[in-house]
DONU-986057 format. One record per residue (C-alpha): residue in three letters; x, y, z. Coordinates in steps of 0.02 Angstrom, whole numbers, plus 32768, in hexadecimal, padded with zeros to 4 digits. Each point is the difference from the previous one (the first is absolute). Example, Ala and Ser with C-alpha at 12.3 -4.5 7.8 and 13.67 -1.06 7.14 Angstrom:
REM residues 2
ALA82677F1F8186SER804580AC7FDF
This chain:
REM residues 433
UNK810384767BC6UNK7FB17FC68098UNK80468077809DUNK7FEB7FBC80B1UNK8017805980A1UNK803E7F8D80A0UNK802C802F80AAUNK803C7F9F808DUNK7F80800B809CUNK7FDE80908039UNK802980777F88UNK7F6E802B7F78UNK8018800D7F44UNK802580B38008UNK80897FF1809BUNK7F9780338096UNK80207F9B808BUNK7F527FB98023UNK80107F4F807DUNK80687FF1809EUNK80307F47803AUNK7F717FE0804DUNK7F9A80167F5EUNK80797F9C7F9FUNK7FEE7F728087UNK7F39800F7FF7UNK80137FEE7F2FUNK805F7F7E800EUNK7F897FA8808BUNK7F8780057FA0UNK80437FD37F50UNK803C7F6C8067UNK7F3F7FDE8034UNK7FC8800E7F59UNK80867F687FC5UNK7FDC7FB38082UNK7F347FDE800AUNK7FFE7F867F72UNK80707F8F8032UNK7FB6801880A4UNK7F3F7FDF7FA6UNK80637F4E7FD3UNK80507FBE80A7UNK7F79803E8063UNK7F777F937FA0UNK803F7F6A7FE4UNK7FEE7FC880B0UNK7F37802E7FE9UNK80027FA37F68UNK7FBC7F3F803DUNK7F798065806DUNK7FDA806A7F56UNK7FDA7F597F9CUNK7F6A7FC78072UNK7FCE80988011UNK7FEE80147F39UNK7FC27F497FFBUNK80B87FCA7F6FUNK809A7FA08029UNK80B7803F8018UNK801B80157F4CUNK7F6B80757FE5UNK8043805F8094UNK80AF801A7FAEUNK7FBF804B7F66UNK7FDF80A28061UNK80BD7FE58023UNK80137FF47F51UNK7F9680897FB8UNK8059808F8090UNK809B7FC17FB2UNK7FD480247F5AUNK7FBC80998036UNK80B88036803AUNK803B7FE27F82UNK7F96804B7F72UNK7FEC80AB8075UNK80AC8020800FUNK80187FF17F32UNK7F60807F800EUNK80268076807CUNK80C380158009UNK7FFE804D7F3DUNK7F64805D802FUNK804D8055808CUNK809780437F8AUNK7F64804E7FB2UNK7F838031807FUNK806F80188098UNK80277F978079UNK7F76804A809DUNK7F617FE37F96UNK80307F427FDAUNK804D7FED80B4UNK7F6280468045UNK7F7B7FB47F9DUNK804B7F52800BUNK80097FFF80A7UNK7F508046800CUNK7FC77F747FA5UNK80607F8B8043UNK7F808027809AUNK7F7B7FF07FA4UNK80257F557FBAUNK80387FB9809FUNK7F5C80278060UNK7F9D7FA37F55UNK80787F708023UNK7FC07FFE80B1UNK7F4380127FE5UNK80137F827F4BUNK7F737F928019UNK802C7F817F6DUNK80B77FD67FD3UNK7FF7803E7F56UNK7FDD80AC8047UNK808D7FE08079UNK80867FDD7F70UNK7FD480747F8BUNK8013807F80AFUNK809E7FC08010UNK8039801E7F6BUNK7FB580A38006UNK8069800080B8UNK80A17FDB7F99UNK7FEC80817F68UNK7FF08093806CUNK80717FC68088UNK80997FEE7F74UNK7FF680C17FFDUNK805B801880A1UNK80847F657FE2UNK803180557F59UNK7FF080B58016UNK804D801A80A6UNK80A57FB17FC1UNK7FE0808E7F88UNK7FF6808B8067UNK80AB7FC48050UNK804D80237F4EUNK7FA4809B7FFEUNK8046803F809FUNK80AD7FB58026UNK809780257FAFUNK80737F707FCBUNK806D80228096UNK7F747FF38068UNK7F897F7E7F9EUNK80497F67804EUNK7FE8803680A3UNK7F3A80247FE3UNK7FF27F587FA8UNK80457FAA80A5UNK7F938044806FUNK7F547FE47F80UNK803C7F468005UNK803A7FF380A9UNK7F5280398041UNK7F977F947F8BUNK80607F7F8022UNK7F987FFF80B2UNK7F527FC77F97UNK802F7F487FF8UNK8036800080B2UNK7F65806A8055UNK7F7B7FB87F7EUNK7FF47F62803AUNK7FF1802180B1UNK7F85807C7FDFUNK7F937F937FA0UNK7FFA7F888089UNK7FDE80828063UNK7F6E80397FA9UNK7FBD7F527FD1UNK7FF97FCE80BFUNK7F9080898031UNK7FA080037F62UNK7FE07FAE7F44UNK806D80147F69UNK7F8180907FB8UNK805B807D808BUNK80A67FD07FB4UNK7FC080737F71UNK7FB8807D8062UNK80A0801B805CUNK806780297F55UNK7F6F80727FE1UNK801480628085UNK80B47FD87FEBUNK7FF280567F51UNK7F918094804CUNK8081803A805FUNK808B7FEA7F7DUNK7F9780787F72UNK7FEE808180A7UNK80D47FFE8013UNK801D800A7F43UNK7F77808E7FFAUNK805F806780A4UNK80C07FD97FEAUNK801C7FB97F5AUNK801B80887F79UNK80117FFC7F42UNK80A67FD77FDAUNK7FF3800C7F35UNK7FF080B67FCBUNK7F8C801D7F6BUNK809A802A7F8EUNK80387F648021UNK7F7C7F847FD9UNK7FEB7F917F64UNK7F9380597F88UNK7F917FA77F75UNK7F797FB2805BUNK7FF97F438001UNK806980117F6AUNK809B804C8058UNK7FE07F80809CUNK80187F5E7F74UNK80A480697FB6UNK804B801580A9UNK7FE27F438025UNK80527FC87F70UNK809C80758003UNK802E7FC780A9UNK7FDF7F327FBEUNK806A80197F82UNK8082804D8079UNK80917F58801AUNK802F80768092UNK7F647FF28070UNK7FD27F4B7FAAUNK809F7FB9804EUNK7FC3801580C1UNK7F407FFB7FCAUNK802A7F4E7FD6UNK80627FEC808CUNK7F7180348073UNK7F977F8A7F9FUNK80537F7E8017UNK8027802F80BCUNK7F607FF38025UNK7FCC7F617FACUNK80797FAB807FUNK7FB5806B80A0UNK7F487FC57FC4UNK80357F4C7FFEUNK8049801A80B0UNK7F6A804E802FUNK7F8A7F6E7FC4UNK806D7F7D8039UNK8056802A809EUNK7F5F7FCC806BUNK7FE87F587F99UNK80D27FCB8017UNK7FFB803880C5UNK7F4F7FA18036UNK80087F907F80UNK80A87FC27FF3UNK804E803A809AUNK7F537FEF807AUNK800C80968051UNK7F5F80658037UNK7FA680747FA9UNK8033807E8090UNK80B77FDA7FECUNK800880037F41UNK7FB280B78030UNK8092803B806EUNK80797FAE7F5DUNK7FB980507F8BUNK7FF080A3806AUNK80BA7FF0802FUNK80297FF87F5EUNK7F8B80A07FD1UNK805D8054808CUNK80B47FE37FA1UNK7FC380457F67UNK7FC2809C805BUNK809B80118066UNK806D7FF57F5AUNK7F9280817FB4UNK803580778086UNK80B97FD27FEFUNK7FE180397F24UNK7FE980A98040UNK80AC7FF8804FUNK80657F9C7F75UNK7FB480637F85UNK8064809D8028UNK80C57FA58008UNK7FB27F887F5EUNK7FA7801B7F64UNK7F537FAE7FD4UNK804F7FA07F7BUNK806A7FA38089UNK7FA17FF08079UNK7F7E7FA27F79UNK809B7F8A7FCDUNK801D7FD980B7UNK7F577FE88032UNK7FE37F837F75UNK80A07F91801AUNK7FBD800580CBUNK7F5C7FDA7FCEUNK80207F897F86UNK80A07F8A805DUNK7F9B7FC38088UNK7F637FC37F95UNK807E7F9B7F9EUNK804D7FC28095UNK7F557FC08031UNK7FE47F9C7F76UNK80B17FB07FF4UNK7FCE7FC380C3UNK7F607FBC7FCFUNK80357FA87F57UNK80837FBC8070UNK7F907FC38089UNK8052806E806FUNK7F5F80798027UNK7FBC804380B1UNK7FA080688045UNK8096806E8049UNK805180197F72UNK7F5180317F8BUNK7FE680818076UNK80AB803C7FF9UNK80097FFE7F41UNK7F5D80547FECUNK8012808A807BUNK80A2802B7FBFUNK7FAB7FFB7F53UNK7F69806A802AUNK806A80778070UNK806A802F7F65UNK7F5E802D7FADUNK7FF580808075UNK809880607F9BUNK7FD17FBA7F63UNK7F5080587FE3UNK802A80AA8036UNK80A77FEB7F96UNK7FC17FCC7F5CUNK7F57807D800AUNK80908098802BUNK805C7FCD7F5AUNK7F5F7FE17F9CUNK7F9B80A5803FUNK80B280577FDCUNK80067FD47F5BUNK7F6B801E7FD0UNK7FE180BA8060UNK7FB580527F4EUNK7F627F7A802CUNK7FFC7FC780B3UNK7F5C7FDB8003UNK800E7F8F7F5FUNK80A77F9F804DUNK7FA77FD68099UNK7F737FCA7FADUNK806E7F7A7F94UNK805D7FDC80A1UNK7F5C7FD5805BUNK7FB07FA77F85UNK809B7F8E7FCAUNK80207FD080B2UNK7F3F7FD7801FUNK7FDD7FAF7F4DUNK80BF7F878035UNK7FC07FDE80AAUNK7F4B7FC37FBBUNK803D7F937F88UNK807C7FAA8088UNK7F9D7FF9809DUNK7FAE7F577FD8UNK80997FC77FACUNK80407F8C80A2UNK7F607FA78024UNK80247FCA7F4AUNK809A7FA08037UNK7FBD7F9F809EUNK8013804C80C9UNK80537F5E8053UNK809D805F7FEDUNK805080C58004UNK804B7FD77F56UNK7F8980367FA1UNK7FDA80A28048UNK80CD80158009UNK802C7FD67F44UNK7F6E80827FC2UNK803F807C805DUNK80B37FEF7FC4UNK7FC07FE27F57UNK7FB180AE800AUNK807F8050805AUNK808D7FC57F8DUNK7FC8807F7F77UNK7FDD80848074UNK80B27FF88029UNK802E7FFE7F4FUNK7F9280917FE3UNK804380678092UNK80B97FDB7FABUNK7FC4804A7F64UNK7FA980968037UNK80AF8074800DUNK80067FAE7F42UNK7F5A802E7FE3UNK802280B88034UNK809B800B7F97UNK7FA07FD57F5FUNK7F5E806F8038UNK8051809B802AUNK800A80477F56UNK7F507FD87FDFUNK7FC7802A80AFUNK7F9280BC7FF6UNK807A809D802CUNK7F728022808CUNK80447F7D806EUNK809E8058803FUNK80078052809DUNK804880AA801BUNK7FED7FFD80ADUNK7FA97FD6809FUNK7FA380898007UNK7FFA80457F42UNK7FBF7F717F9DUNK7FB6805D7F5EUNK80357FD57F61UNK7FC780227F4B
């Protein structure tokens, strides 16, 4: 049988007391960087994108598909790298993704044709997926369950800062200078991230606990934790989840100019009010967490999240939509996302602690492969109205609220299935055989 060795920070596999709070803080700076950078490689480009298309001699839609193909990338490098990690370790990945990462983001800025571009991009995407998937890993690895919700709060409370700083810095950088140092910025962005991994980020799966077998014993650990109902339940919730945030995110700009004629600086300080809600709740997780259990906390979130999307499209079926009361719906909406991603990864990376690297990596991908297939969803449905982008998102979020209602379910009927080497002896003694 597999045996694993855990600690909570600052305390090694074999007990010694090894990182003060100031190294925990750095760690978990920088695992929050990591996260962070490719949404960040998203939000800040898309302003360059219109000065990208002459510059490539294509149209929008040729510009998108680098969109597209970093998207893909995300998603195929977490299913990559997250089981790899549970093999490998988790520095070697961490490092070397975000090493490349670098490298692909300086070829995206010197790509003199757009095919080199996309296939750059999704060269960008692969490699940046290792830090999205295995720093929620390393979490797992470090934190204790008493302790694991708290960590989870502040990772999502500090990415939660990309969509609010990324476009401002891309307008920034595109009014002193062309789209191509958009990409040179995340390179040296990524520079700097492989030189804090390298100096404060240390391996946090001991050789006796890694997956053994090769690719072989990565594909085994994937499937036991997929055929695990206990982590499926908030994997699908997650998925789901974030279908309805990437149909906010692709619509909200289109409803507020569009329908509602505001500016393109105002829709900014909406959406970036609303960014500022979800960050704000993230910080309160790490609070309710310790008085509540994750499994709450997910239930409540949903039913928040979920209420006031509904409410939105009752008003506009009715006839009875505004402006005022969008904005209210959707920043009560998007705030309560702020306690519903930390909440459902803390159940799903509890439940599946014998892989961590594997459950983050179907976490990842789920939400990513959901949110591609909705994202151009509402453009499908017309944009003289916030229906549309109001009934998909309460379409999705309906069975994420259904699936964060089954999930204590979900754990009843997976516990006797669920690997011995998932229980916790302690916060500071977690080896089991």
């Amino acid at each position: 049988m597999r045996k694993t060795s855990r600690d909570s920070p600052g305390v090694s596999p074999t007990g010694r007391r090894t990182q003060g709070p100031p190294a925990r803080r750095r760690v978990m700076l920088t695992l929050a960087g990591v996260s962070a950078v490719s949404p960040l490689a998203t939000d800040m480009y898309v302003p360059g994108l219109p000065q990208m298309a002459r510059s490539l001699h294509t149209d929008t839609a040729g510009a998108q598909i680098s969109l597209t193909g970093f998207l893909i990338g995300i998603i195929v490098g977490q299913l990559l790298w997250g089981p790899l990690s549970d093999s490998l370790g988790r520095r070697p990945v961490l490092i070397g993704g975000s090493a490349a990462f670098a490298g692909f983001s300086l070829l995206c800025g010197l790509a003199p044709t757009l095919e080199i571009l996309n296939a750059a991009r999704l060269g960008q995407g692969l490699t940046g997926a290792a830090g999205i998937v295995v720093a929620r890993a390393v979490v797992a690895d470090l934190f204790d369950d008493d302790r694991i919700g708290g960590a989870f709060a502040a990772l999502s409370a500090v990415t939660a800062v990309a969509p609010i700083v990324a476009p401002l810095l891309g307008g920034a950088v595109l009014s002193v200078g062309s789209w191509r140092w958009l990409f040179v910025l995340l390179a040296l962005v990524g520079l700097a991230l492989t030189l804090c991994l390298a100096l404060w980020v240390p391996e946090s799966l001991p050789a006796t606990a890694r997956v053994s077998g090769g690719v072989s014993g990565t594909v085994r650990s994937m499937r036991r934790v997929c055929a695990r109902r206990s982590v499926l339940a908030p994997v699908l919730s997650l998925g789901f989840g974030g279908a309805a945030i990437f149909v906010y995110i692709g619509s909200t700009s289109f409803v507020f100019q569009d329908v509602y004629h505001l500016s393109a600086g105002l829709t900014s300080l909406v959406y970036g009010a609303n960014a500022i809600g979800n960050m704000a709740a993230s910080i309160s997780y790490g609070r309710l967490v310790r008085r509540r259990s994750a499994e709450e906390l997910l239930r409540g979130s949903m039913v928040l999240t979920l209420t006031p999307a509904a409410l939105l499209v009752a008003a506009e079926a009715a006839g009875m939509g505004s402006l005022a009361l969008t904005w209210i719906c959707l920043f009560v909406s998007i705030a309560a996302f702020g306690v519903f991603f930390p909440a459902v990864t803390t159940v799903a990376q509890s439940r599946g602690r014998d892989a961590p690297g594997a459950t983050s990596a179907l976490l990842g991908s789920v939400q990513f492969t959901f949110g591609a297939v909705a994202s151009p969803l509402a453009g499908l449905f017309g944009d003289d109205s916030a229906l549309p982008m109001a009934g998909l998102m309460a379409g999705f979020l309906a069975p994420a609220t259904l699936a964060a209602f089954l999930v204590s379910r979900a754990r009843e009927a997976g516990s006797a299935a669920a690997p011995r080497d998932t229980h916790r002896h302690g916060p500071h003694d977690r080896t089991t055989a």
